[in-house]
Each structure stands twice: as structure tokens, then as C-alpha cells.
RONUGU-444190 format. One record per residue (C-alpha): residue number from 1; residue in one letter; x, y, z. Coordinates in steps of 0.05 Angstrom, whole numbers, always signed. Each point is the difference from the previous one (the first is absolute). Last residue first. Example, Ala and Ser with C-alpha at 12.3 -4.5 7.8 and 13.67 -1.06 7.14 Angstrom:
BEGIN
(node 2, "s", (+273, -21, +143))
(node 1, "a", (-27, -69, +13))
END
This chain:
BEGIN
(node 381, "x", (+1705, +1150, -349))
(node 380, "x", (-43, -31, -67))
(node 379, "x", (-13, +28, -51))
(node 378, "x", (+43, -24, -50))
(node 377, "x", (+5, -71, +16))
(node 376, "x", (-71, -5, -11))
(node 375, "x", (-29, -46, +43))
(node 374, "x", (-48, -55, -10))
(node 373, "x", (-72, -2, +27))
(node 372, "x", (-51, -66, +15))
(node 371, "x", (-56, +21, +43))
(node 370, "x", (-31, -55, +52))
(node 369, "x", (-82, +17, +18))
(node 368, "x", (-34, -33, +62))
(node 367, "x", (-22, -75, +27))
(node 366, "x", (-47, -14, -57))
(node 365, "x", (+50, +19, -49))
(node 364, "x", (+6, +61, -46))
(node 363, "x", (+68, -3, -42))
(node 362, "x", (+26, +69, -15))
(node 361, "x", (+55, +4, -65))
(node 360, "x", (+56, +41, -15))
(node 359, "x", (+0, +52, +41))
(node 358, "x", (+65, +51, -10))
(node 357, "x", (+47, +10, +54))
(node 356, "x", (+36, +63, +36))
(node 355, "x", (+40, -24, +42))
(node 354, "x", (+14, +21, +90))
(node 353, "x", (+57, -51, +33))
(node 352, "x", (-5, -50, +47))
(node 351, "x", (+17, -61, -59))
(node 350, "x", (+18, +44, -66))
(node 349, "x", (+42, -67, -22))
(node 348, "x", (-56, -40, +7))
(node 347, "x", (-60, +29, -47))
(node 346, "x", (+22, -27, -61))
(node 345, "x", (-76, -16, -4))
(node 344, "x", (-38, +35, +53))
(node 343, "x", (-57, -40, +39))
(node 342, "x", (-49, +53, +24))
(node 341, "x", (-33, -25, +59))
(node 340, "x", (-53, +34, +26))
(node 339, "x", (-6, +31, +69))
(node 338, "x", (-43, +49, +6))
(node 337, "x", (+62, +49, -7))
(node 336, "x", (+23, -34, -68))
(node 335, "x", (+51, -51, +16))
(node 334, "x", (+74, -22, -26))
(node 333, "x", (+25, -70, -26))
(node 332, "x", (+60, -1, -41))
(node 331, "x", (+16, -53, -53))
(node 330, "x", (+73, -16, -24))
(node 329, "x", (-2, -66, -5))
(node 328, "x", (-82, -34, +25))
(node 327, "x", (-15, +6, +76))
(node 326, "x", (+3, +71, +4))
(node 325, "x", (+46, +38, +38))
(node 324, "x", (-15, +48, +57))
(node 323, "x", (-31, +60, +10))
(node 322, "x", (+5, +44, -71))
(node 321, "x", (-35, +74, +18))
(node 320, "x", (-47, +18, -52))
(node 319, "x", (-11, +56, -45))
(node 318, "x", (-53, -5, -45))
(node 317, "x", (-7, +1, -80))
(node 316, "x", (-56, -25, -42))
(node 315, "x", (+8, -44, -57))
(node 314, "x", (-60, -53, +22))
(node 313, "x", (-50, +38, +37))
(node 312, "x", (-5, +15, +71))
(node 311, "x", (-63, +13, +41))
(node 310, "x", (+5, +31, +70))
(node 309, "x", (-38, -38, +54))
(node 308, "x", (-66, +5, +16))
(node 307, "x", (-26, -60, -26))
(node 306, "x", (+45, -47, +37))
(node 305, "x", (-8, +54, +62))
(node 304, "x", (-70, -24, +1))
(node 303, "x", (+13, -66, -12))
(node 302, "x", (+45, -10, +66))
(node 301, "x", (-50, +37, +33))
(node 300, "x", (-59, -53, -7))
(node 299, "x", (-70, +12, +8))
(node 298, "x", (-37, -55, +1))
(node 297, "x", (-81, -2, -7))
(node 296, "x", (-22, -66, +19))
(node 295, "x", (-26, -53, -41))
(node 294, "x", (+29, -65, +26))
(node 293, "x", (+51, +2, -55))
(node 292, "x", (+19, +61, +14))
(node 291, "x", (+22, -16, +71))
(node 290, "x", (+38, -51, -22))
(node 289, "x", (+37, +28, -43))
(node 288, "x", (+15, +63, +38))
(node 287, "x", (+18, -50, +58))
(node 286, "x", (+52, -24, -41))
(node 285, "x", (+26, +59, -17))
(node 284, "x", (+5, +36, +65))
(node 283, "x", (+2, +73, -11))
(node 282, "x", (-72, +6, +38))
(node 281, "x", (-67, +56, -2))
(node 280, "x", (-61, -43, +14))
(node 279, "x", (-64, +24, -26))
(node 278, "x", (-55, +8, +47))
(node 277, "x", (-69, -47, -10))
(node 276, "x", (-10, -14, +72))
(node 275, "x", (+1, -76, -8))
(node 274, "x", (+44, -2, -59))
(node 273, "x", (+57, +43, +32))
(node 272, "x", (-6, -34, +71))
(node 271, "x", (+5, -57, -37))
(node 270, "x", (+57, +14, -43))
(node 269, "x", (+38, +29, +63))
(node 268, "x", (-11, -61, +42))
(node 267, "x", (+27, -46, -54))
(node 266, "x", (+63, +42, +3))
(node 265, "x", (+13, +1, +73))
(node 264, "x", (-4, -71, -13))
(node 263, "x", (-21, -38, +76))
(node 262, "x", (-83, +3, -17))
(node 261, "x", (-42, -30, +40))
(node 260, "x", (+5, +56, +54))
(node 259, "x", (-21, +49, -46))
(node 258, "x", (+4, +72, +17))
(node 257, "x", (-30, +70, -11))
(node 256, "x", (+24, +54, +52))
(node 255, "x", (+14, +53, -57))
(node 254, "x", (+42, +48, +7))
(node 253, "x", (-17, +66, -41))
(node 252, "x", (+54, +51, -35))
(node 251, "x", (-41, +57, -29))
(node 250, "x", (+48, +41, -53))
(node 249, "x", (+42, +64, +13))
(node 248, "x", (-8, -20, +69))
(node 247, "x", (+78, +13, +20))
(node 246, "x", (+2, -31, +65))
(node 245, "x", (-33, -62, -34))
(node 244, "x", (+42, +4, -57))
(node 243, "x", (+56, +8, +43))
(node 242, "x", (-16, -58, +46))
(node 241, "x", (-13, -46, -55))
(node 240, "x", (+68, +7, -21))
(node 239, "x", (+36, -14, +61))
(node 238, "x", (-34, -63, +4))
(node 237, "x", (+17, -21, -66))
(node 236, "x", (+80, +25, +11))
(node 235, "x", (-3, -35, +72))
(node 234, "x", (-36, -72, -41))
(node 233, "x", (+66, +12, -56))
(node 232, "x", (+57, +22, +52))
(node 231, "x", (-25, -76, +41))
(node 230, "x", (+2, -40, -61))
(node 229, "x", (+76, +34, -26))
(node 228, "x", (+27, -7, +70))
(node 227, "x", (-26, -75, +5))
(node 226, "x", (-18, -18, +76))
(node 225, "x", (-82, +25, -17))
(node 224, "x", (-31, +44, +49))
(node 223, "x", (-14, +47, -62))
(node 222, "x", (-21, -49, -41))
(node 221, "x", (-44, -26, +62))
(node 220, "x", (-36, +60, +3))
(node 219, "x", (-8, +9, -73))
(node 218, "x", (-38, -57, -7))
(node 217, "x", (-41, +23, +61))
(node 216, "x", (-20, +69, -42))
(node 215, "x", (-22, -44, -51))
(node 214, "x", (-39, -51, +45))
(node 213, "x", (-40, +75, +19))
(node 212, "x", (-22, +18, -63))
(node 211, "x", (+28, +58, -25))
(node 210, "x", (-45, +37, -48))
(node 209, "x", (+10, +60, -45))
(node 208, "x", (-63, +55, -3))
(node 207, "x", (-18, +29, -63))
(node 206, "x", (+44, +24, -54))
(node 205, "x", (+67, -7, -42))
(node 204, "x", (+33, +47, -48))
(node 203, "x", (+9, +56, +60))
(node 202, "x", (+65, +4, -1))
(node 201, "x", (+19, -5, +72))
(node 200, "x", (-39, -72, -3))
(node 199, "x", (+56, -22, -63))
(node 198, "x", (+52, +19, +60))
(node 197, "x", (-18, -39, +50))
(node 196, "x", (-30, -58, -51))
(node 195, "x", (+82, -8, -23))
(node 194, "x", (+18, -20, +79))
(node 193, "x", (+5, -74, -24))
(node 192, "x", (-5, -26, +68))
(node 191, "x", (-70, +24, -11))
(node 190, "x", (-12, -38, -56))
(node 189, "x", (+33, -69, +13))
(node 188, "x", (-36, +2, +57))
(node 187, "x", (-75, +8, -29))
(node 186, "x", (-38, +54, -11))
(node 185, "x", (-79, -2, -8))
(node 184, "x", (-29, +71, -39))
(node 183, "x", (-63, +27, +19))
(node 182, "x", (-46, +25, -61))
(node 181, "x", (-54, -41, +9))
(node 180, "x", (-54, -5, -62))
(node 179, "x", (-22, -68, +18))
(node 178, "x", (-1, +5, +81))
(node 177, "x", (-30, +71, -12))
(node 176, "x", (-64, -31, -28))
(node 175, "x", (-42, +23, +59))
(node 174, "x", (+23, +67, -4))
(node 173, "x", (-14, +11, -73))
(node 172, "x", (-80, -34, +4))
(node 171, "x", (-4, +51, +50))
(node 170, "x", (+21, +55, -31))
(node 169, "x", (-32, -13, -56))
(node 168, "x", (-65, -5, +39))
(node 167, "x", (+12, +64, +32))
(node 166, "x", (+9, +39, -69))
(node 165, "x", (-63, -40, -27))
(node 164, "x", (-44, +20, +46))
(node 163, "x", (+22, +75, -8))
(node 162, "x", (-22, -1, -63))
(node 161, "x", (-61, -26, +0))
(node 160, "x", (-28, -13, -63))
(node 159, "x", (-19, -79, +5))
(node 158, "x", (+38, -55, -26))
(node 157, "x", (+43, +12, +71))
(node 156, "x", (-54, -47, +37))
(node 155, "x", (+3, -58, -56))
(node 154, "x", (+73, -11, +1))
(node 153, "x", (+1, +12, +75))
(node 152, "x", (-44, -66, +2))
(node 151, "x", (+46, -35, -48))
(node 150, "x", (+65, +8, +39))
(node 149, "x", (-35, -19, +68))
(node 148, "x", (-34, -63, -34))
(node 147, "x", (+74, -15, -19))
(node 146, "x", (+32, +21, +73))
(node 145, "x", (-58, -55, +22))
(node 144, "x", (+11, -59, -50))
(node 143, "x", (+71, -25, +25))
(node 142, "x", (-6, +9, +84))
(node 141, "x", (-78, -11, -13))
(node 140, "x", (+10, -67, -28))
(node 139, "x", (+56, -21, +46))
(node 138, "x", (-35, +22, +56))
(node 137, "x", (-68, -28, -13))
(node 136, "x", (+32, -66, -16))
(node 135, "x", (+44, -4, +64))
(node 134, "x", (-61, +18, +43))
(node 133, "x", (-54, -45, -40))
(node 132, "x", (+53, -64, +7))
(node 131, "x", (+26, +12, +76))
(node 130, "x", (-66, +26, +22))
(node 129, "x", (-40, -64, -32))
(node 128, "x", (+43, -44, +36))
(node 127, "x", (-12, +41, +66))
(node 126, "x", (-68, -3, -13))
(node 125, "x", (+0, -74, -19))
(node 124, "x", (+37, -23, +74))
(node 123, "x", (-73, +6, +43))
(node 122, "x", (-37, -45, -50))
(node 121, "x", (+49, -56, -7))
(node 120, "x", (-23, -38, +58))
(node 119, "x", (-79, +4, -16))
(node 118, "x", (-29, +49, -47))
(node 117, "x", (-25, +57, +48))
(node 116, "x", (+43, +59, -27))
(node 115, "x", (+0, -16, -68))
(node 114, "x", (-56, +62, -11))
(node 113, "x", (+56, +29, +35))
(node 112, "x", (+51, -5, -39))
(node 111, "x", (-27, +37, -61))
(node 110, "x", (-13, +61, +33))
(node 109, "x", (+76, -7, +37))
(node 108, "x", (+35, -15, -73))
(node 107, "x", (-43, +65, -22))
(node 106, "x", (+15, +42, +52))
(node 105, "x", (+79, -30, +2))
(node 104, "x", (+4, +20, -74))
(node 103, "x", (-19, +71, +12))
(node 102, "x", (+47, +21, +48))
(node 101, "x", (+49, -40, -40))
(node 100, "x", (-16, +40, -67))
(node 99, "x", (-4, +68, +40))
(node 98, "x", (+76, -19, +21))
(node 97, "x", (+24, -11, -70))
(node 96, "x", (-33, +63, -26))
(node 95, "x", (+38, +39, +50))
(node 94, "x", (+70, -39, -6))
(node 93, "x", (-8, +15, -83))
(node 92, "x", (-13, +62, +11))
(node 91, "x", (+56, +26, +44))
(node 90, "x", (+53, -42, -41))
(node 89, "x", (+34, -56, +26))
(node 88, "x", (+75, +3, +15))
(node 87, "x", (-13, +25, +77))
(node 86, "x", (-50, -57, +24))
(node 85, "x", (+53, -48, -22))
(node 84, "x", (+53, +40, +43))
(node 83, "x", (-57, -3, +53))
(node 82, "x", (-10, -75, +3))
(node 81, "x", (+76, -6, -2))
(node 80, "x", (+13, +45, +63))
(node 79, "x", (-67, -26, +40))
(node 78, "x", (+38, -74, -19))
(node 77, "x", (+57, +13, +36))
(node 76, "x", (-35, +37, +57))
(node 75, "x", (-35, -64, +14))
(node 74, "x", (+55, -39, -11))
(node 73, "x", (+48, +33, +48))
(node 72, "x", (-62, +13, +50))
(node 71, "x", (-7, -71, -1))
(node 70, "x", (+67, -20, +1))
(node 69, "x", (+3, +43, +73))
(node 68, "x", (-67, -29, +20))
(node 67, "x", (+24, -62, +6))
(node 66, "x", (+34, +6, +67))
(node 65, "x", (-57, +47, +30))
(node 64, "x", (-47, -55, -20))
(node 63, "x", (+30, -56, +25))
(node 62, "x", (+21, +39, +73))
(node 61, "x", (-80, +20, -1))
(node 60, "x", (-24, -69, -24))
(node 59, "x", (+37, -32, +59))
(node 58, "x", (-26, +46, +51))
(node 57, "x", (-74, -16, -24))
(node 56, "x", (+20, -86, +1))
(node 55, "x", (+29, +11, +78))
(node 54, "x", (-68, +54, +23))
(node 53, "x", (-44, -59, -28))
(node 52, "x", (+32, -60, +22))
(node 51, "x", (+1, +25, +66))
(node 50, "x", (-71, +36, -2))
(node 49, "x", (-16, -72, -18))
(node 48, "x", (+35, -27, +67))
(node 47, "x", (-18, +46, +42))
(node 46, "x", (-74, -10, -13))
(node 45, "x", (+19, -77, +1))
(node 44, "x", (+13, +15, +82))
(node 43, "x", (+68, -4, +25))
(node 42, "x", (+36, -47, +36))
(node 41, "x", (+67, +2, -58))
(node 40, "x", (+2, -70, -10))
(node 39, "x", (-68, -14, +6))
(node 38, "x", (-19, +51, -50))
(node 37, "x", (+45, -28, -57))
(node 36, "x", (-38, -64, +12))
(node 35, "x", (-68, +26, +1))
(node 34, "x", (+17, +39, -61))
(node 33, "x", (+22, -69, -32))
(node 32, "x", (-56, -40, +24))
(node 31, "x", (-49, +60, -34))
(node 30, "x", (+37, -18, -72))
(node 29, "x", (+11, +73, -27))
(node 28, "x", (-50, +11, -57))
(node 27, "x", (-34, +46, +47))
(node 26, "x", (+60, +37, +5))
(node 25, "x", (+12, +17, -77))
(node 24, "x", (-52, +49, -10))
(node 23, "x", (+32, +47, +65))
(node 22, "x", (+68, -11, -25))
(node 21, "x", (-21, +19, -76))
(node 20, "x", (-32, +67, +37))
(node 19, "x", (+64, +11, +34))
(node 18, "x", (+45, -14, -54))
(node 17, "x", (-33, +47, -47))
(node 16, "x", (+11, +52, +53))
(node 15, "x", (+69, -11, +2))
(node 14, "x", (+4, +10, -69))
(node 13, "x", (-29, +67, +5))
(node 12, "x", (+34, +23, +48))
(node 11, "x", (+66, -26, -32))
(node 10, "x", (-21, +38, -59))
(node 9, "x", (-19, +64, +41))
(node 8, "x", (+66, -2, +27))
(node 7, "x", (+44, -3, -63))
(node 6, "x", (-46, +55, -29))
(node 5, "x", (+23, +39, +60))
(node 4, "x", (+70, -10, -8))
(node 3, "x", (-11, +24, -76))
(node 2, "x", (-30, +52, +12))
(node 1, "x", (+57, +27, +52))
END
């Protein structure tokens, strides 16, 4: 319904710019023309400008209602950008920043007008002078002010006053929440994952963890996906969030938070993460690299179970199941439960069954841990 109405007030408006540009523009109308266009019709030149008039003011409302549609589009576009900017900057900094323009345009305007009456130029060097002294005050006050804040609580909590103090720090801790955050940013590769249901349940991890909403499309279109094994994965993710969300052992938040310049869902997730200061929770290697490269706080499950895992020492006996042959004569492969592979030397013939084997040897590698083992024939079932 607003936005009908907006759609008619710009066409009114449009139509009424028409009208007076119809009215300037007829008495640059050749007067043998008018004359002629009135002869034609047998009226009266009266008729004829109210003519021209009513004709050009119907034209600018049909113009205007047609544009007004990509108008409001843009309009609104750039509304939703101007206030995601608007979001990401800190309370004090936007405060000080808009006292710095206020007072750059007195000054620029101050100046300007003792300019005022210089011929041709004079009338355009206040608005030159706004542009430079506006820009200037902002920037200077948007990076100075939160400083000349810092420094004049500084000097008021030197005094005794405890109480003073107590509300100071408390301020000086809310407005530096954006540093100090404790919200967590997930990814896809995470919450497909299902691992941060159940390390939530135990309690190891804190504050709030945030979806942003490109995420939660990602794993729309996963789940619409043709592939089986794509559209089970984005159903499993979604599936997930919906426990832990009906389960509130730990704040889930959705974040609207989007950039339209951006295609990566990954690149959108690192700046989200560096522009709000949250650290971003993934299983994605690459990103992980990436991401921690740029500076931001990664927290990766796939290390976290690397460290947690059991540690086994050279000489140590476990009980594996062999899987399948090795690639080398008469190797075995088998698996711990996390999934390691333990590569069993004269491993083959015990192929599906249970052995006890000895390790030989663990080789740590940037993609995991391998154990070497080798049976012994007499323990083996």
C-alpha cells in the first residue's frame, strides 16, 4: 500500500515539474506557431497554452509514475546499504562524526559569506567550502572524538568517587563490546557438520552463535540441490539448526547482514567477521587459511578433535578391525573410530576380521595422523 502511494506522489510530483517547465517554456514558443496551431483548431491562444499546458503536465505524470518504480528500487537500495554502513560503526565514533559536520558547515557557511558578493563565483564558494570544512570536520572528529572521550573520563575517574568509576567502566565496557565479542560466526561446512550440536550440549563453548542469513540460503539451495548426497547434506544442516534452536541450550541469532558485491559465501563471512569483530567457527581448510591470514579469530573443529583425540605411543596395543587390503603385499588397512588409518603390515590375510596389532610408528601430516602396526600372529582371532 506504501509503496503504491509513493509511486503516486512521484508521478505527482513529476507532473508538477512539467507543468511549471510548460508554463516557462511557452513564451519561448514562436507566437506564428501558436497562431497557427490556433487556427486550426478555432480557438483562442488561451486554449491553446492551457493546451500545451494540461498535454506536457499529463505527460510528466505517466513519466513519472513509470520511473518511479526504479526509483523506489534504488532508493530503497541504497537506504539498505547506507544503513548497513551506519550499523558497523561504533556509537561514538557516528556521534562525534556528526558534531564534526554540524560544525564544519557553520564554519564553511561563516566563511562563505564574506565571499558572498564577489562577482560570478561568489554564490558557488559556500557550497565549496561546505563540501571541504564538512568532510574535514567529520573525518577529524569521527577519529579524534572517541580519543578526547577516552581521555576526558581518564581525568574525571582520577578522583575518589567510587561510584563514578563503576559507571564509567561500565560504559567504557559496553562501548567496546565489538572488540571483546563473544558471538561465534558459523559457516556451512560447520553446521552440516552436526559436531557444534553436540559440543553446545556441553557447555565448552559460550555466547551467542550467528547465522547470517546468505548462510542459511546456501543451505537452501543444498537442500534443493538434484544430487542425493548435496540435497541430504543442506536437509541435515537445516535440521540441525532447528534443534539447537528448539533446544536453546545456547543463543542461536540470524543475522540479516549482506553484501550484494560480494558472490563468495566465504568472502562474505570473513567480512562480516572482521567488520563486527566475531570469530568465525568453519571446518573448511582453505577458508581457515585464509581467514587467519586476514586476522580473524578461527575456530576450527577439525583441530579441536585433532587435539582431543586419544594419544598413542609407539609399542602400544589396540584392537582393530582389518577393512581391506593395503596397497603394498600383505598390508591391511583398518580405522580408529575418528577415522584414522592404521596401515597394518601382514595385515591381509585377517581382511574383515577383529587383530590385535602392535603400533609401530605414527606419522603426523598436515592433512591428519597415519599409524603403522603389525600383527602378532598370536593374538590375533
Amino acid at each position: 500500500m506504501i509503496y503504491r502511494i509513493l509511486r503516486y506522489v512521484i508521478a505527482i510530483l513529476v507532473g508538477t515539474a512539467s507543468y511549471v517547465g510548460m508554463e516557462s517554456l511557452i513564451p519561448l514558443i514562436d507566437p506564428s506557431f501558436l497562431e497557427q496551431f490556433a487556427s486550426l483548431g478555432n480557438i483562442s491562444h488561451t486554449m491553446v497554452n492551457i493546451i500545451i499546458v494540461t498535454v506536457g503536465t499529463i505527460v510528466g505524470v505517466v513519466i513519472g509514475y513509470l520511473i518511479s518504480s526504479f526509483l523506489l528500487h534504488k532508493g530503497l537500495f541504497i537506504a539498505k546499504r547506507l544503513e548497513r554502513v551506519l550499523t558497523h560503526i561504533p556509537n561514538q565514533q557516528l556521534i562525534a562524526g556528526t558534531i564534526g559536520l554540524l560544525f564544519g558547515l557553520i564554519i564553511a557557511n561563516l566563511i562563505g559569506f564574506a565571499f558572498n558578493q564577489v562577482p560570478i563565483i561568489g554564490p558557488y564558494i559556500p557550497i565549496i567550502l561546505s563540501a571541504i570544512f564538512g568532510y574535514s570536520g567529520l573525518r577529524l572528529m569521527a577519529r579524534k572524538g572517541p580519543e578526547m572521550y577516552l581521555n576526558y573520563v581518564k581525568q574525571w575517574t582520577s578522583g575518589d568517587n567510587s561510584n563514578k568509576k563503576t559507571k564509567v567502566s561500565k560504559s567504557l565496557r559496553d562501548s567496546s563490546n565489538h572488540v571483546a565479542s563473544s558471538h561465534k560466526l558459523l559457516d556451512t561446512s560447520v553446521i552440516i557438520d552436526g559436531r557444534i550440536k553436540e559440543l553446545s550440549a556441553t557447555g565448552f563453548i559460550d555466547g551467542p552463535l550467528v547465522v547470517p542469513i546468505f548462510v542459511l540460503n546456501e543451505l537452501q539451495t543444498i537442500s534443493d540441490s538434484a544430487d542425493a548426497t548435496k540435497r541430504n547434506r543442506g536437509r541435515r544442516g537445516l535440521d540441525i539448526l532447528k534443534d539447537m534452536q528448539d533446544s536453546n541450550v545456547i543463543p542461536i541469532q540470524i543475522v540479516e547482514d549482506d553484501y550484494d558485491d560480494l558472490e563468495e559465501v566465504d568472502s562474505k563471512l570473513m567480512r562480516l567477521s572482521l567488520e563486527k569483530h566475531w570469530k568465525l567457527m568453519t571446518n573448511d581448510y582453505n577458508l581457515n587459511k585464509v581467514a587467519k591470514v586476514q586476522g580473524i579469530h578461527v575456530l576450527n573443529l577439525n583441530e579441536l578433535a585433532n587435539v582431543l583425540k586419544p594419544a598413542l605411543i609407539a609399542g602400544e596395543w589396540i584392537r582393530v578391525q582389518v577393512m581391506k587390503e593395503g596397497k603394498e603385499i600383505h598390508q591391511g588397512v583398518a580405522y580408529l573410530d575418528d577415522g584414522t588409518m592404521i596401515v597394518v603390515e601382514d595385515g591381509r590375510p585377517y581382511v574383515g576380521q577383529e587383530v590385535e596389532v602392535m603400533v609401530t610408528s605414527i606419522l603426523q601430516t598436515s592433512a591428519g595422523r597415519m599409524i603403522f602396526a603389525r600383527v602378532d600372529g598370536g593374538k590375533h582371532e
